[in-house]
N, C-alpha and C positions, 0 to 999 in steps of 0.2 A: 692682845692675842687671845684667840677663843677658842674651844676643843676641838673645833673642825680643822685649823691652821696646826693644831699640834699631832694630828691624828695625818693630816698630808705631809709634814717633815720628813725627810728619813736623818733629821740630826737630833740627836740625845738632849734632854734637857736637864742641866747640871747646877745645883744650886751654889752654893760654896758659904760653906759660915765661916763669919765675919770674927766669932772667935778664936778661930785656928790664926791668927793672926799677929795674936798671942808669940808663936812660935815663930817667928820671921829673923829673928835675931839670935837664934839658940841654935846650937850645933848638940844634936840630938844621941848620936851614935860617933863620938870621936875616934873612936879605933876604927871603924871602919871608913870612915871618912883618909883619916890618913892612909890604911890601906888601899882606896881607891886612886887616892891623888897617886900615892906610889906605882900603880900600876900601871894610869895613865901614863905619868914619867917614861916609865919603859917600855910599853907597848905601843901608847897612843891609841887613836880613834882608828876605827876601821877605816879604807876606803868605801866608798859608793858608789858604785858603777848606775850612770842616768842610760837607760834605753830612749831611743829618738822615736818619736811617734811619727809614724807613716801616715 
C-alpha cells in the first residue's frame, strides 16, 4: 500500500500493539465488571429496530 491508496480510503488506519496482549487474560476492573454482568441480568440488551432500504 503506498500514500496515494491511503490518501483515496475513507477507512482509518489502526495499528494495534502486540504488547497489549499481555492483558487478554486479566480482568482489569472486577467491580465493575460484576456490576455490568448484573445489570445485564436485569435489563438485558437493548432491542434494535433494522429499517428496510427501499
Amino acid at each position: 500500500m503506498n500514500i496515494k491508496d491511503i490518501k483515496t480510503k475513507k477507512n482509518p488506519i489502526v495499528l494495534i500493539d502486540k504488547h497489549l496482549d499481555f492483558f487478554n487474560d486479566k480482568v482489569l476492573f472486577p467491580k465493575k465488571l460484576e456490576k455490568a454482568n448484573e445489570m445485564l441480568k436485569k435489563i438485558g440488551l437493548p432491542k434494535i429496530a433494522v429499517a428496510s432500504s427501499k
